[in-house]
C-alpha positions as CSV (number, residue, x, y, z in Angstrom):
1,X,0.0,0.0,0.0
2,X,2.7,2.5,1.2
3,X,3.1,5.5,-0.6
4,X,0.1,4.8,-3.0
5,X,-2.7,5.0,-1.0
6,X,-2.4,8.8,-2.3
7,X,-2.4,8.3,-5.9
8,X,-5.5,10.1,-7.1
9,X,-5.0,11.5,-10.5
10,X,-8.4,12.3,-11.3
11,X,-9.5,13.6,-8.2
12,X,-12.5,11.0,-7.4
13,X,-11.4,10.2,-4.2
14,X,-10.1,13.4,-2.6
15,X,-11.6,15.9,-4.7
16,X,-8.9,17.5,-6.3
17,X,-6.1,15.0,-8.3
18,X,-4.2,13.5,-6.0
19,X,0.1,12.3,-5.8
20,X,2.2,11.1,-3.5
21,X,5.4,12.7,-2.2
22,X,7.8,13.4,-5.1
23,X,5.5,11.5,-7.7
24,X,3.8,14.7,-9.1
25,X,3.7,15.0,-13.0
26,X,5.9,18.1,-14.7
27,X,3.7,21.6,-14.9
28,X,2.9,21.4,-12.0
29,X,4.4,23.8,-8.9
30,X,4.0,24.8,-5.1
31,X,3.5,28.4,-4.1
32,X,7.3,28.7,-2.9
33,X,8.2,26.8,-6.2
34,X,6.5,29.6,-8.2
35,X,8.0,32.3,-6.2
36,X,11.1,31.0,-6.6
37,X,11.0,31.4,-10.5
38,X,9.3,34.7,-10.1
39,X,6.0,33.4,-10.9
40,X,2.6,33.4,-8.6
41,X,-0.4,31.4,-8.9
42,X,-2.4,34.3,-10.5
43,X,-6.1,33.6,-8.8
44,X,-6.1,29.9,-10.0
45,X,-7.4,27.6,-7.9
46,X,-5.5,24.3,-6.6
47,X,-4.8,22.2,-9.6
48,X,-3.6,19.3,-7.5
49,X,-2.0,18.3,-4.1
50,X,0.4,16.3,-2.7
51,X,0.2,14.3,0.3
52,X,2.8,12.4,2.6
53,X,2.6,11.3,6.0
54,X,5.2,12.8,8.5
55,X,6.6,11.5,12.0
56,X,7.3,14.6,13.2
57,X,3.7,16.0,13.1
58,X,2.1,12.6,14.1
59,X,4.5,13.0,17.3
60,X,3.4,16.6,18.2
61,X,-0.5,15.3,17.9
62,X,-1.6,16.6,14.9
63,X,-2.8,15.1,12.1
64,X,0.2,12.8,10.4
65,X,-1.2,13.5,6.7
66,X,0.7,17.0,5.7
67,X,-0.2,18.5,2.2
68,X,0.9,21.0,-0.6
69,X,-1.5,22.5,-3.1
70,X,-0.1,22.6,-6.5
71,X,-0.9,24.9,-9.1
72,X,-0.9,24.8,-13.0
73,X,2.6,26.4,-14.4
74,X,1.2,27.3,-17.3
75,X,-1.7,29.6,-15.6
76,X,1.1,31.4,-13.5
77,X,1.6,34.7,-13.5
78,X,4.5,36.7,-13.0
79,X,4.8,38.5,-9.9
80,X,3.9,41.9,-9.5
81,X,7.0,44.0,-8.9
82,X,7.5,46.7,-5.7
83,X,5.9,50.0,-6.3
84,X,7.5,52.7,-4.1
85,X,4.5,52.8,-2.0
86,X,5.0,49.9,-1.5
87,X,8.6,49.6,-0.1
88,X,8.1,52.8,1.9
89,X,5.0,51.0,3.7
90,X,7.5,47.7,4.4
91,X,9.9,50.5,5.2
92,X,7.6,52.0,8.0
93,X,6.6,48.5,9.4
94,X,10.0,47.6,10.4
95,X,10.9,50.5,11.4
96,X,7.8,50.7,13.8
97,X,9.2,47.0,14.5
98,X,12.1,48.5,15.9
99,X,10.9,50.6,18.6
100,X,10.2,49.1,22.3
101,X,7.4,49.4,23.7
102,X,8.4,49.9,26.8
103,X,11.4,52.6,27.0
104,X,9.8,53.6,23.5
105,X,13.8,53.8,22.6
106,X,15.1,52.4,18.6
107,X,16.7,49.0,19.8
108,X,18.4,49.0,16.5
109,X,17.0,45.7,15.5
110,X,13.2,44.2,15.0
111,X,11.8,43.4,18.4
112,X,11.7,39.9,19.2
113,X,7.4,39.1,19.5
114,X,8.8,36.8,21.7
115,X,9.9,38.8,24.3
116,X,7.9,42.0,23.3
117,X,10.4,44.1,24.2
118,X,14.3,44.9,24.1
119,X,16.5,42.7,24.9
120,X,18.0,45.6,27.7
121,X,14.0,45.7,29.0
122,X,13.2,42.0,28.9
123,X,16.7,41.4,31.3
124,X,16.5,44.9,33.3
125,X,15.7,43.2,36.5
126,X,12.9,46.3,37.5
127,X,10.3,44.1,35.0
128,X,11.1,40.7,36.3
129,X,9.0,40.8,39.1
């Protein structure tokens, strides 16, 4: 059975065509596959998906059965390049990334959401109580 339990190529069992890990015909791409060549899925719905199981989410609890949507090369569409407003909006989110909340000082760097604060706030021993 194995691996094969997930070959679907015309969809009547899961609804969409179906392929194991690494056993997807050419054409088709993931999201970060497109990306990669500078293409994006251009509104297209899923075209296929793969599915494998994994150990490592089966240990955490979650479902075992991980999946990636595929989409048609050939519908792709190349991605749409950085307008200025653009990179000065991405510009002002980091930046606004970089200020603490708590001294309101520029810590130089993006705040870890982690810690929600700098690093000099998060070990200044006034706020570990």
């Amino acid at each position: 059975m194995g691996g094969h339990r997930f070959y679907d190529p015309t969809g009547s069992r899961y609804g969409v065509p179906t392929f194991p890990w690494r056993m997807a015909p050419d054409g088709y791409a993931t999201r970060r596959q497109l990306r990669a060549v500078g293409l994006r899925p251009g509104g297209q719905d899923i075209a296929a998906q793969v599915l494998w199981h994994s150990r490592r989410y089966w240990a955490k609890g979650t479902s075992p059965i991980r999946v990636a949507y595929l989409y048609r090369i050939d519908l792709a569409k190349t991605v749409r390049p950085m307008t200025p407003a653009k990179w000065a909006a991405l510009a002002k989110a980091n930046t606004a990334r970089q200020v603490c909340p708590e001294c309101r000082t520029d810590a130089g760097y993006r705040i870890p959401t982690s810690l929600g604060m700098c690093v000099t706030c998060a070990d200044s021993p006034q706020l570990a109580a």
